[in-house]
N, C-alpha and C positions, 0 to 999 in steps of 0.2 A: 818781754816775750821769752818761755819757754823754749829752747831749743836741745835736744841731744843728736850730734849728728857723729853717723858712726864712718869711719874710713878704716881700708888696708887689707878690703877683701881683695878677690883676685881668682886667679886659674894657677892652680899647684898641681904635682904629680903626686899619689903616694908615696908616704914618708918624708915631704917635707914639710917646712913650718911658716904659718902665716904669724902673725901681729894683727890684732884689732883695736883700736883705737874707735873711745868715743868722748868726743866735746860735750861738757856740757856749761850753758849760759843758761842767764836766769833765775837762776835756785842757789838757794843754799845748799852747796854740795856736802858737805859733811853731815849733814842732819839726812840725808836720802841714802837709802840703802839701795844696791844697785844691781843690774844684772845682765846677762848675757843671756837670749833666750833665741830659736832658731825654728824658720819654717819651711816645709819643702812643698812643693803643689797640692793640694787635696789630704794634707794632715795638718792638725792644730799644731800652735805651735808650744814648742817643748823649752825646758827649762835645760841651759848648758848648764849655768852657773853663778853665783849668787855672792857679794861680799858687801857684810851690813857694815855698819859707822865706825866699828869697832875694829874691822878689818877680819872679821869670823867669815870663813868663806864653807862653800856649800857646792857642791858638783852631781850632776846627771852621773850614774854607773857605765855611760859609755863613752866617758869623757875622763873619768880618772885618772891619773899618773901618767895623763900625756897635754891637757891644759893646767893654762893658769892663769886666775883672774886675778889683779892688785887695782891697786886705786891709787890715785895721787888728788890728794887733797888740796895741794899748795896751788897746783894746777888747774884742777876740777875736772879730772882726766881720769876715765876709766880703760882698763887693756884687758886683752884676753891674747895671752899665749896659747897657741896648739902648735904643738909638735906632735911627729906622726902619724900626720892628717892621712885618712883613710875615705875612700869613697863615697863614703854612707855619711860623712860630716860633712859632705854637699848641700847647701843651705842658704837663705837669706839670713843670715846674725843679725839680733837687734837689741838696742842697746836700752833697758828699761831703768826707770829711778821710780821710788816709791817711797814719799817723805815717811819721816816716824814724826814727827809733831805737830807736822800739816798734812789732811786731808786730800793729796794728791797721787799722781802716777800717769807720769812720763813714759812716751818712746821714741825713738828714733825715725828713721825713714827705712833704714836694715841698710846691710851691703853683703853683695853675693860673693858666696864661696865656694869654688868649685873646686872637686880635688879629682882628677881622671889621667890617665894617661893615653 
């Protein structure tokens, strides 16, 4: 059974920094490229950020040079850094896998981020 379960959301003030964390079982993690993507009520959800097999990473323009997405393969662990968290990055995160040599595409359950003071 497929599983990606994501942890480490939370309630922050602006300016400071969360850690996200997503497990994944089931898959061969290194062959799935992987992502951070985020929904708030009544809008689709948007792409934060993206790092294929290779480790080639890929970011939303309002997420630039204050996230940061890696990968640990040994583990089969995905993370997303934010620092600088600002109001508007208020969101469910969810943690998406999309094989490249199998016909699949994985998500998590999300976990809420709330950034307010």
């Amino acid at each position: 059974q497929v599983q990606l379960v994501e942890s480490g959301g939370g309630l922050v003030q602006p300016g400071e920094s969360l850690r996200l964390s997503c497990a994944a079982s089931g898959i061969i993690f290194n062959i799935y490229n992987m992502g951070w993507y985020r929904q708030t009520p009544g809008k689709q959800r948007e792409l934060v950020a993206t790092i294929t097999t290779t480790g080639n990473t890929n970011y939303a323009e309002s997420v630039k040079g204050r996230f940061t997405i890696s990968r640990d393969n040994a583990k089969n662990m995905l993370y997303l850094q934010m620092n600088s968290l600002k109001p508007e990055d208020t969101a469910v995160y969810y943690c998406n896998g999309v094989g490249t040599f199998v016909l699949s595409n994985y998500w998590g359950q999300g976990t809420q981020v709330t950034v307010s003071s």
